[in-house]
N, C-alpha and C positions, 0 to 999 in steps of 0.2 A: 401397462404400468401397474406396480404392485403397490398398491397407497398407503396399506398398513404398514412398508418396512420402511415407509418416508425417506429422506434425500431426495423426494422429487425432482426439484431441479437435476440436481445428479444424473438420476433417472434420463430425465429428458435429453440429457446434453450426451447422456451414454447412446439413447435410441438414435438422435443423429449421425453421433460419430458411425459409428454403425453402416449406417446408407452410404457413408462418404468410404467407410472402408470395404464396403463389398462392391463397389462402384468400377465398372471397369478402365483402364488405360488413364486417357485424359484427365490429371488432376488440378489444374491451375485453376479453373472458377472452383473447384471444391475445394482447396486451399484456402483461396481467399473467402469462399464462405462460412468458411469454420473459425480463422483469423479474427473476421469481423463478428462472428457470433460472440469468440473472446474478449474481446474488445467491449462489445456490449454486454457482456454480462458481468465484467469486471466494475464497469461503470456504474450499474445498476445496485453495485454491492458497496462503494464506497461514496455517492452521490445521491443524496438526498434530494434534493432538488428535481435532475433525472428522472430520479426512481416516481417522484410525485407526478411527473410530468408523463410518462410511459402509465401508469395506471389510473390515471385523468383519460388519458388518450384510450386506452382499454374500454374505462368503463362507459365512453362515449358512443362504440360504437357495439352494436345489438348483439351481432355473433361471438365478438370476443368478451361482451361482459357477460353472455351466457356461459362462458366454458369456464370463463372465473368464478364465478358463484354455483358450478356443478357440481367442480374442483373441492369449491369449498364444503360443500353440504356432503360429497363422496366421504371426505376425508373427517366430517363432524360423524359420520353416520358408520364409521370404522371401529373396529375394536385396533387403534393404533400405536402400537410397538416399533417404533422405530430405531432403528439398528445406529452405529455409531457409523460414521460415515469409512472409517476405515475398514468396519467391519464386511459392512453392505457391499462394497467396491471385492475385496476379496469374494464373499461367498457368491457374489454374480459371476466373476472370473472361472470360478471351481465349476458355475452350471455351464458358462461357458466352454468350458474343456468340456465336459461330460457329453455334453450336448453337438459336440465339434462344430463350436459356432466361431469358423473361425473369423469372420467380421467386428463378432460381439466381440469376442476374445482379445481383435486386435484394439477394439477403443476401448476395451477397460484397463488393456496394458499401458495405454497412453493414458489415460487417467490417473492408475496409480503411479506410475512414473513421476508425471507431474505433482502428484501430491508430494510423492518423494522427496523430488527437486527443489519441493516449496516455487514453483515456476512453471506456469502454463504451457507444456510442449504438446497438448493433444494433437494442434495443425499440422505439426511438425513430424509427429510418429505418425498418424495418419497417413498424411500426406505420402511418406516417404515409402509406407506398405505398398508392396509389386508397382517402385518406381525404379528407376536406374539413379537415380539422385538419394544422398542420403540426410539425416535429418536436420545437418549443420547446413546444407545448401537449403535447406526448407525453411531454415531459419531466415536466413539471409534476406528469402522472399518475405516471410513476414515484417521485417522491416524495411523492406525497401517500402509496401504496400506499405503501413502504417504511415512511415515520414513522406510520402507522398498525397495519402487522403486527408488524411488524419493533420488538425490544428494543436498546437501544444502536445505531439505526441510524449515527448519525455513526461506528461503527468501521464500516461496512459504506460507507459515501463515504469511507473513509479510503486509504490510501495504501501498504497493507500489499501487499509483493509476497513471491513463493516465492525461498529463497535456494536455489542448487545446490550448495551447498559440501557435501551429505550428503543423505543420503534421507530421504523422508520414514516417519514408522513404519508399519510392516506393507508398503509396497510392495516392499520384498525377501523379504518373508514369499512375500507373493503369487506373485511370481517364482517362487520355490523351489518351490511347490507346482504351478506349471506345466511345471515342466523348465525353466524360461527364465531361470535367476539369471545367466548372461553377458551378457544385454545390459543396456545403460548405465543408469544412474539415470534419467537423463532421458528414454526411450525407455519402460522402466517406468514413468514416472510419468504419460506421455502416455498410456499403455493403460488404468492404473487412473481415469483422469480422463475420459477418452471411455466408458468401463463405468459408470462412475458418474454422469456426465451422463443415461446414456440409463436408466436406474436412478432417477434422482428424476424423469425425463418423465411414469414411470407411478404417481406419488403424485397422490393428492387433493391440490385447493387447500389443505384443513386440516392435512395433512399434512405437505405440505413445508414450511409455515409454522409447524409443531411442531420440524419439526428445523433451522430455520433459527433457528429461537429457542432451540436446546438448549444450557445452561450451558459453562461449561470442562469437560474431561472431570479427573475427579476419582482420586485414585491409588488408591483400589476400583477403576477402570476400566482403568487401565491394568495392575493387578496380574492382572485378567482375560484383557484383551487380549497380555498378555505368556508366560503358559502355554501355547499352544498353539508359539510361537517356540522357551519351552524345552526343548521334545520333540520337537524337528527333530535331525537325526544332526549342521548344520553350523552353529555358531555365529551365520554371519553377519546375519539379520535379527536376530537378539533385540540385536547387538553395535549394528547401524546403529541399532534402535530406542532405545536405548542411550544412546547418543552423541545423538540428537537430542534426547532428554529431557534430558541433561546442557546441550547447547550453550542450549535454548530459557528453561531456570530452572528445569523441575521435577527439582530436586534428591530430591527425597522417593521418586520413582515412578525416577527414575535409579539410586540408593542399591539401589533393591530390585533391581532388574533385573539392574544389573550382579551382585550376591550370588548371583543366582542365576543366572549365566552362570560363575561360578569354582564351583559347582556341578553344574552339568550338562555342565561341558562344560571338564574340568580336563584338562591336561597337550595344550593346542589353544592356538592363537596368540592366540585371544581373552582366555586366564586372565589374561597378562601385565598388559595393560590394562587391564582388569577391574578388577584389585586397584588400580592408578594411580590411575583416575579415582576410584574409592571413596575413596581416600588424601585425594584434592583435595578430595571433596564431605566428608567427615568432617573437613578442615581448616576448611573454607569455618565450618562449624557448631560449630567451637570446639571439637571434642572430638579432642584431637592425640591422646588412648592409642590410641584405636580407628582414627586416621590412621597412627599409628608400625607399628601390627600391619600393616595395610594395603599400607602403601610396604615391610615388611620380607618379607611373602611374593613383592609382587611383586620385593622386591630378590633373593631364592633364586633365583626362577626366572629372572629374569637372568643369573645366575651361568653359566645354559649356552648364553645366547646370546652369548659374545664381552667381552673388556673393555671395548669402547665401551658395550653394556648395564649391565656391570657398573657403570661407573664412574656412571652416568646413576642407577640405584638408589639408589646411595650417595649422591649430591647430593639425594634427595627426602630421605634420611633424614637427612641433616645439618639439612636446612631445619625437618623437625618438630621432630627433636631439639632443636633451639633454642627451637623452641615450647614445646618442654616444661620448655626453664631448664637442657639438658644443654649439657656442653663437647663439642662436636663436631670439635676441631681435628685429634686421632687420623685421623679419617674424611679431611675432608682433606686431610691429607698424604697419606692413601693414594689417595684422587683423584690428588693432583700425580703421585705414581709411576707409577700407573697411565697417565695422558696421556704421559709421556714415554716409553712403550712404543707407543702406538698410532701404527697411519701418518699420515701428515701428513694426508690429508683428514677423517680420522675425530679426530684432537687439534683440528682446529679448532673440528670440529661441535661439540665438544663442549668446548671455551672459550666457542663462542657460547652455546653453553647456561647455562653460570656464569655469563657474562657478562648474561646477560638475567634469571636469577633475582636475580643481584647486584642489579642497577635496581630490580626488583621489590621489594627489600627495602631499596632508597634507600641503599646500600653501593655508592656511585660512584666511590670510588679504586677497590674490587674491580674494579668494570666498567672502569674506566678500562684495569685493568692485565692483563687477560685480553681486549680488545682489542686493546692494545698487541703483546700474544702472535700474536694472530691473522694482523693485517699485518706483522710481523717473520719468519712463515714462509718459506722460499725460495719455495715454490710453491702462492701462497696460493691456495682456489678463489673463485670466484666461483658465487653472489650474495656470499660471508659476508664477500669483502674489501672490496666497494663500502660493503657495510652498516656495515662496523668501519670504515670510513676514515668515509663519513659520520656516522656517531653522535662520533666522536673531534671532528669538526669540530664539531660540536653544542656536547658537552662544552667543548670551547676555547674558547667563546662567554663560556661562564661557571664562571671558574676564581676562586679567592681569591686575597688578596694575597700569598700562598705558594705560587701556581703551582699549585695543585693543584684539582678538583672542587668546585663550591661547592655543600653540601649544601643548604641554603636555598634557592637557585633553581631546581635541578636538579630538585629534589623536589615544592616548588610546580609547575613546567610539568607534571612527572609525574602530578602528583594530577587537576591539571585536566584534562588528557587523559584519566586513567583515568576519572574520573567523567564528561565528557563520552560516553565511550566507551557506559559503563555508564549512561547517561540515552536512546543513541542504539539501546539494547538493549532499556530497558524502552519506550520507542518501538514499537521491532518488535513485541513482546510485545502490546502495548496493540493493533496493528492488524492482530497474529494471535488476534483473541478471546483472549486468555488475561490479562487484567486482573488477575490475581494474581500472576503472575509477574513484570506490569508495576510491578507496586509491590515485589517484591522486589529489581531491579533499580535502581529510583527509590531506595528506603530505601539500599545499597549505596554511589549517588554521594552521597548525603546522607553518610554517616559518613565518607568520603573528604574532601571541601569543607566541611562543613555543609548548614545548611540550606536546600535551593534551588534541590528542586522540587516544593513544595508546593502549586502549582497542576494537576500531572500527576500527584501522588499523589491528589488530592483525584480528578481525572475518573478515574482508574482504582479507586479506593475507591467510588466513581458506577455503574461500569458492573460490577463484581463484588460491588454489590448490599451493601455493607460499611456500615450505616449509622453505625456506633459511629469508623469507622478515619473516612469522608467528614466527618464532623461534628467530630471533630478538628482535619484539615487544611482545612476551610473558614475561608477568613480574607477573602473580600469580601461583599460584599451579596449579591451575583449569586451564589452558591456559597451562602451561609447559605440563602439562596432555594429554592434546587435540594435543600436537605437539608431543608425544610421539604416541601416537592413528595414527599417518601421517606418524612417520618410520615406524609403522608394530610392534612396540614392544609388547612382552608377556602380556596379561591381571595382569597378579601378579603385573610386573612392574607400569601399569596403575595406579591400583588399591593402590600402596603405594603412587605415585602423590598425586593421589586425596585424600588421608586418610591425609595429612597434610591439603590439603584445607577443607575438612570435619570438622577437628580439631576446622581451626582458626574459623570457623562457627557457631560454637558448642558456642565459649567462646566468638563472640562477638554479637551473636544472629542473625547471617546472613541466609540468607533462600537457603538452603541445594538443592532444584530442581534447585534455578537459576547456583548452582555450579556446580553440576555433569552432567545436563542436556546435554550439548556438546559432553562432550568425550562420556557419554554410547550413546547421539545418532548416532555418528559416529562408533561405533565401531561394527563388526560384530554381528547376531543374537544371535548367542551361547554363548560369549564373555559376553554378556550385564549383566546377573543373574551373573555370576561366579564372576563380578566386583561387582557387590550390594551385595553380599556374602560375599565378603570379606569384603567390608565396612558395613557390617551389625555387622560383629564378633573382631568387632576393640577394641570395649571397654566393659567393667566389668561394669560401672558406670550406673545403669537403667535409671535413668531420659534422661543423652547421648545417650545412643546403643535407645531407645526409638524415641531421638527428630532425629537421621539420617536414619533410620529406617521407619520413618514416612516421611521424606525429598523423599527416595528414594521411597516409595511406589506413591509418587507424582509427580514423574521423569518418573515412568513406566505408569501410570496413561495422563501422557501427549503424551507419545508415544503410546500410545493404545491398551500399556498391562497392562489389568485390574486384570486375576490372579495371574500376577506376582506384583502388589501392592498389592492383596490381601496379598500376601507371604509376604510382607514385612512388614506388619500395623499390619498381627499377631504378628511376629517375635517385634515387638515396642510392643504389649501385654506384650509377652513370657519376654521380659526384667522388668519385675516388677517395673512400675514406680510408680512415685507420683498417687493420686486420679485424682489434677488436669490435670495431662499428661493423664492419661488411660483415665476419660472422654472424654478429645481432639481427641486421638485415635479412641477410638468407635465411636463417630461423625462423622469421617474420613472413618473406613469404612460404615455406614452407607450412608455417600457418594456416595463411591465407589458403593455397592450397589443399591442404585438409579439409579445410572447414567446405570449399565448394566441390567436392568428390574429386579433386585428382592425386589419389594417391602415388602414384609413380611421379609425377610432377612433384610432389610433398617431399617425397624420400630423394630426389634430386636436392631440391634448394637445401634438405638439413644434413647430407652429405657434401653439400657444397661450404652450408656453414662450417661443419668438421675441418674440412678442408685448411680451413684458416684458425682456426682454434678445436684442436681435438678434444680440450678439458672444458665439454661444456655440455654438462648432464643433461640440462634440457632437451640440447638439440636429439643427445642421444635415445631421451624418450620419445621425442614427436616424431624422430625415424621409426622406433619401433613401433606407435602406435599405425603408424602409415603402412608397416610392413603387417601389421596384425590385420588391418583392413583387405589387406588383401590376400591373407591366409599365406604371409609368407614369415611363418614363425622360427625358423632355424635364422634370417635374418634379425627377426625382431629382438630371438635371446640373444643374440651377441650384442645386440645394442643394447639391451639391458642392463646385461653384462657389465657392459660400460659403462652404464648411468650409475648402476649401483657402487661399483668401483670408485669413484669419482663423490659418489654421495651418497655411504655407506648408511647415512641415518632418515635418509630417506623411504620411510616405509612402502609409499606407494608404491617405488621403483620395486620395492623387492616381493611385494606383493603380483605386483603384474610378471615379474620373470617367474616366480612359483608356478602361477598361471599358465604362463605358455609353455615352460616345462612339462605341466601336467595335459597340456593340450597336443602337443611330441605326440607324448608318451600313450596318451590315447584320446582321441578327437570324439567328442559325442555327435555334437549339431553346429554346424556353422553357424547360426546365429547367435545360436549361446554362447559359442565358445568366444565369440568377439568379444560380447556384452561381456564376458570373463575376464578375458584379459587387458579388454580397457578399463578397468578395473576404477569405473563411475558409481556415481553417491545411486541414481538412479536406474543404473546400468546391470549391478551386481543383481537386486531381487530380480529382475528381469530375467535375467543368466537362469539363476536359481528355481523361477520358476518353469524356464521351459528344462530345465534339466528333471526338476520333478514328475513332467509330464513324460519324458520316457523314460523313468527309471521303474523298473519292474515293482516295486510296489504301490504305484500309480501317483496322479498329482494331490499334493497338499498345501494346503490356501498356506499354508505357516512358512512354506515357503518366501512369500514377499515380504516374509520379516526380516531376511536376510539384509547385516551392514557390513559385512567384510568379507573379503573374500574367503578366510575360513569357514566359516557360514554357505557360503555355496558347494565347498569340497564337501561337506553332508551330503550335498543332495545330487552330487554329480557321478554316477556308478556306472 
């Protein structure tokens, strides 16, 4: 490992793939161990919680906390230059050729790929190097594997990424106890993530899939996790761990932590804030006494940081005070005194601040006129004058017939952003494993708007296992379904659930995977067919028993059972539909068949679509990309041909016949030339780069910059 050009993790997860790609024949346990490696390290980057819980687990045990704190002191003790991750990923690929590594070579292809992609396919290209399978069957495997280990996998294909706005908890801990608390958050966080990568390598199968399935961690846990922080001489991890517990919704595990940082560690810059954030979270929860004590010790200790602290105190206490039904007007006046004593950069900072508590409390002349304050300075600074002039222009938007603020609108755009905000939070929450937080944040924009997100509470009531709060918030078929699936009741049962939701589907053209998807992937292995069975035999009417038929063979199809869509796409056959339905269908499985390597099988079923609708460019392109798979390009151009004819504005069609044109016309490399003519977001640098590699004037990393397929015809000679 080269420590100076950092990406560690990277690094590491490169040196693996690696073993798995020089690895001979037999790929199925090396799949799934790179799968799960995915899986955990996705986790690791979007789960707080987790992440605290795996570097607890590390530093408990001798061997692994020594390779962490080696890690750490290697990389303090470096003159380090770390490269941009795109960077690094190319110039290892270029030593890779040079070097004819072809192993390395192959998992830094599937690295950059997936960077490409924005989608983790390492398992998948790996997997698929000197298999007879290709990578959409490898796909397939990864989820069947997921929805079968794996609890709540839909958060784990979800969308959850790491924010850097703060640390994650305990990686400052860790730091500190290496010497190495000066380097950056993100540098820390990349060392704990490569430690911890190579840390789940040496778990059993059952193992990792214990802790891949481990709950939210619970405020027992962190009250655990959090005493070793407050027996450190310096504040700082117990404050970041802190602050991340605050920012994420565990107010509860926050509350305590901070209490005991204005404990351990009084008359330190942490106390100040301490008391703050405690003020906010004892506001948040209704109880303003224990807020008012809160905001008043940390207004004291203000007292000896400056009147700009001072006066910032006094505003927390005005705002409870209120809460509490007191006249706070005394307090502000001595605010105003105060501000006209401080220097003009520090009065503004701190109108901005009134000013924005003002909004917050829908007191928009207030805002209006501590705005006003702002850009009337002689020497306003900047950001705070663009922000005051633009919010003023806001305001002007929507004044009353009096010239002034109009509470009603201002308040309304206000709420809706706030709850928006706060919907966009329990989001995050929801696709950092913590589904409890995600509905504290859901409940929040409800009492802001009302009610109205009752379908994000119900999945995050689903996936924290809530069945009293789920059964609540179920208000369709499809959700009554899925809370039916959580007593344990009979598949028949289930299965008449969901035949009304199917129904209302059918008739108002709703799309049938996103309905049933839930319950059959919750529901046990054997269960799941006997339920698509029964809603397969629902109805008489072909064109219906056909379009749910078709739904569910795309239900099994996303869970990564491809014979059992098979089973269903026939059975949508077997139902005699319209031309245009059976076309649809045959497209469907010719799909299907793509995606599990039978291409002759493929180019059957979308010749059969043809068959019944010749005007139907699709099918014409998933023929030819079937016939490009099998390097049968004089079929594939005429099917192009077609496509393009048919969908003249269709770029991509006319890009891939260009392609296989040029592939006729002169064939460089089988592999390439596919990645070429399937003319993918991921696919094309790929092409590009092995065509660099045997063009006479040798490979260039500039290659994988390639996005179109003109871009490739550069490097293809």
């Amino acid at each position: 490992m080269h420590v100076r050009e950092g990406n560690l993790t990277q690094q590491y997860f490169c040196d693996y793939l690696t073993l798995f790609a020089g690895a001979p024949s037999e790929k199925k346990t090396d799949h799934e161990d790179i799968v799960l490696a995915n899986l955990f390290l996705h986790r690791m980057s979007v789960d707080g919680g987790f992440h605290a819980r795996v570097i607890f687990s590390i530093l408990g045990h001798e061997s692994d906390r020594t390779l962490l704190i080696s890690l750490f002191k290697e990389v303090s003790g470096e003159e380090y230059a770390p490269l941009r991750l795109d960077d690094w990923l190319k110039s290892a690929y270029e030593s890779a050729v040079k070097n004819a590594d072809i192993p390395r070579k192959t998992a830094l292809s599937a690295m950059l790929r997936s960077q490409i992609a924005g989608t983790n396919m390492a398992a998948e290209i790996v997997s698929a190097s000197g298999s007879p399978y290709p990578e959409s069957w490898w796909q397939l495997k990864s989820r069947r594997l997921t929805v079968e280990e794996i609890e709540n996998a839909d958060i784990y294909f979800g969308i959850g990424r790491r924010p850097f706005w703060h640390s994650f908890p305990l990686d400052e801990y860790a730091a500190v106890l290496s010497g190495a608390e000066t380097l950056s958050p993100e540098i820390i966080y990349d060392i704990v993530v490569c430690v911890a990568g190579a840390w789940f390598s040496t778990l059993t199968r059952e193992e990792k899939i214990i802790w891949l399935n481990m709950p939210r961690t619970t405020t027992e846990e962190w009250t655990k996790y959090a005493a070793p922080l407050l027996a450190l001489e310096t504040p700082g991890p117990a404050l970041s761990t802190a602050n991340w517990l605050y920012a994420s919704g565990n107010h509860d595990a926050a509350l305590d932590l901070y209490a005991g940082i204005t404990l351990a560690f009084p008359h330190t810059p942490a106390e100040k804030p301490s008391f703050e954030l405690m003020g906010a979270i004892l506001r948040e929860f209704g109880d303003a006494d224990y807020a008012f004590e809160s905001y008043k010790s940390a207004f004291l200790l203000a007292r000896n940081e400056g009147p700009y602290q001072t006066a910032l105190g006094l505003k927390n206490l005005c705002e409870v005070g209120e809460d509490l039904g007191e006249d706070m007007r005394d307090y502000y006046v001595r605010i105003a005194s105060i501000a006209e004593e401080l220097p003009s950069a520090d009065r503004i900072r701190l109108y901005f601040d009134l000013a924005s508590s003002a909004r917050k409390n829908y007191q928009y002349a207030d805002e209006y006129a501590y705005l006003e304050r702002i850009i009337s300075e002689e020497e306003p600074q900047e950001p705070y004058f663009s922000r005051a002039l633009s919010r003023i222009s806001e305001m002007n938007q929507s004044l009353d017939e009096n010239g002034t603020p109009d509470v009603t609108l201002l308040s309304a755009k206000d709420r809706d952003e706030q709850a928006g905000m706060l919907r966009s939070r329990g989001d995050a929450a929801y696709f950092g494993f913590d589904p409890v937080c995600a509905l504290y944040w859901y409940n929040r924009a409800d009492m802001i708007t009302g009610p109205s997100s009752s379908g994000s509470k119900f999945r995050a009531a689903v996936a924290a296992g809530l069945y009293a709060e789920a059964k609540e918030y179920a208000s369709t078929s499809a959700e009554h379904a899925v809370v039916l699936v959580m007593e344990g009741a009979p598949p028949q049962r289930i299965a008449r659930e969901l035949n009304t939701a199917v129904t209302d589907a059918w008739k108002t053209g709703g799309d049938i995977q996103t309905i049933v998807t839930p319950a059959i992937t919750m529901l046990p292995a054997k269960d799941r067919m006997l339920v698509c069975e029964i809603l397969a035999d629902r109805s008489t009417r072909d064109d219906e028993r056909s379009f749910i038929c078709s739904g569910l063979g795309h239900c099994c199809m996303a869970l990564g059972m491809p014979d059992e869509a098979r089973q269903m796409f026939r059975s949508a056959l077997r139902a005699n539909p319209s031309n245009p339905v059976r076309s649809r269908i045959f497209a469907e499985l010719g799909w299907l068949e793509y995606e599990v390597g039978n291409y002759d099988g493929s180019s059957e079923a979308y010749l059969s679509a043809l068959k019944h609708n010749e005007r139907f460019p699709a099918a014409w392109a998933g023929l030819a990309k079937s016939c490009i798979r099998t390097s049968r390009y004089e079929e594939a151009r005429a099917a192009l041909e077609n496509a393009v004819r048919q969908h003249p504005v269709n770029t991509a069609y006319q890009e891939m016949r260009d392609a296989v044109f040029a592939i006729l016309a002169h064939p460089v490399d089988e592999t390439a030339d596919q990645l070429f003519a399937l003319n993918e977001a991921a696919g094309l640098p790929a092409a590009a780069a092995l065509y660099a590699e045997k063009s006479p004037e040798g490979f260039r990393k500039e290659a994988w910059d390639a996005v179109s397929a003109a871009d490739v015809f550069a490097y293809r000679t």
